[in-house]
C-alpha positions in Angstrom: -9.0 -9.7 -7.3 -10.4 -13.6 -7.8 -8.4 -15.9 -9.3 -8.6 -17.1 -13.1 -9.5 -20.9 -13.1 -7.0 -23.1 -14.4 -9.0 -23.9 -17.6 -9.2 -19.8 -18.3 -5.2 -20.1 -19.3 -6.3 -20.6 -23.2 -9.1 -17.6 -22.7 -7.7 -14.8 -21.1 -6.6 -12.0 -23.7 -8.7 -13.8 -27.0 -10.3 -11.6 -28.9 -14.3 -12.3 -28.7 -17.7 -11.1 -30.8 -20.6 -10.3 -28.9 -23.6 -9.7 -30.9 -21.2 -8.1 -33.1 -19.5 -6.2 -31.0 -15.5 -6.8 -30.5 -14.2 -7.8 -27.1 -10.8 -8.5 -25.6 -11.4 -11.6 -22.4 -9.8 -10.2 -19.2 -11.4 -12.6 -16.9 -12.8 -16.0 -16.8 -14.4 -17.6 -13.5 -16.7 -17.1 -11.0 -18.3 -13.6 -9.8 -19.6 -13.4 -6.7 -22.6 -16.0 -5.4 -23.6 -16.3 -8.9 -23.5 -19.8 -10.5 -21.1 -20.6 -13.4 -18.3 -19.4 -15.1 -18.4 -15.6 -16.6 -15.9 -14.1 -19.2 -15.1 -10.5 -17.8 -15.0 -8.4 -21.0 -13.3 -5.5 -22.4 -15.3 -3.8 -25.3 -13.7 -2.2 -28.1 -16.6 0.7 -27.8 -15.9 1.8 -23.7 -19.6 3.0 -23.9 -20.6 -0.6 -24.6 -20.3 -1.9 -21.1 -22.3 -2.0 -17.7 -19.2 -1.0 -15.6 -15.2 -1.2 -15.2 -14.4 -4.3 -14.0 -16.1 -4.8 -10.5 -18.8 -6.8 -9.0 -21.1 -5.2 -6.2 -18.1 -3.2 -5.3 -15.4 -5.6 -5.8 -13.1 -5.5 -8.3 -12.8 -8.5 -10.4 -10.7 -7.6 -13.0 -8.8 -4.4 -14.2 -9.8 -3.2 -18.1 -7.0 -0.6 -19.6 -9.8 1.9 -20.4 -10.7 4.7 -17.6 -14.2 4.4 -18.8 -16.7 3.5 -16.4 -18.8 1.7 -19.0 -16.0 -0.5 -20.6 -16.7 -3.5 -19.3 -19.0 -6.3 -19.1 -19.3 -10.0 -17.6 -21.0 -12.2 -20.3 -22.0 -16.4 -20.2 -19.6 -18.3 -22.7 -22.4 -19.0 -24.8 -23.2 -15.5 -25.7 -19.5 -15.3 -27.4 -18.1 -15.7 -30.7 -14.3 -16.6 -31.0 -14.5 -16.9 -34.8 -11.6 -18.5 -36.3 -8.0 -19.2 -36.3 -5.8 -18.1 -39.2 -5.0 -21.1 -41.0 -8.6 -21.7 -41.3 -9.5 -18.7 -42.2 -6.6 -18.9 -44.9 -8.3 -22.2 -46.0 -11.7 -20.8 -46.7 -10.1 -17.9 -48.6 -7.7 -19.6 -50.5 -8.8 -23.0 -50.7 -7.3 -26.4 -49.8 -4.1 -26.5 -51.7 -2.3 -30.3 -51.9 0.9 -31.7 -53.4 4.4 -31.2 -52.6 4.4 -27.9 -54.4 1.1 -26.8 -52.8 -0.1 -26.0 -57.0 2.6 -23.9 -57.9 4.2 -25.2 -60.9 7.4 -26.0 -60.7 8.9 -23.8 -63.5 7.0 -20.5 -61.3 9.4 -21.5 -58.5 12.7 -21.4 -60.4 
């Protein structure tokens, strides 16, 4: 199998969005004699895909599914990461300041 470029080390295994559709990044780097960097995907639906992990009959990386259609390579543009918890815990919740973050100090004893 190719080798994952050094900048792939923060990629590989993120959970991705893809028109909607939930992915897990096996693979990031280049397939084949195409140009540019491609995220090898495993789709949470194993009928989403185009194939299993190879390229013109070489495999490229290895999905956990048996499925022949689990798998696809997309561009990084195409992909969603979403966001990481403490933002997501900021949006819900709000920006909370102060040495007791707003909870009043007589709640806390």
């Amino acid at each position: 199998m190719p080798e994952a470029t050094p900048e792939s080390a923060g990629t590989i295994g993120h959970r991705v969005s893809v028109d909607g559709k939930r992915a897990t990044v096996l693979f990031e780097g280049p397939v084949g004699d195409t140009k540019g960097t491609w995220l090898g995907v495993e789709w949470d639906d194993p009928t989403r895909g185009k194939h299993d992990g190879t390229h013109r009959g070489i495999r490229i990386f290895a999905p956990s599914s048996g499925s022949p259609t689990s798998s696809s390579f997309v561009r990084h543009n195409k992909v969603s990461r979403g966001i990481d918890v403490v933002e997501g815990i900021k949006r819900r919740y709000g920006r909370v300041e102060g040495e007791t973050a707003g909870v009043g100090l007589d709640t806390m004893l």
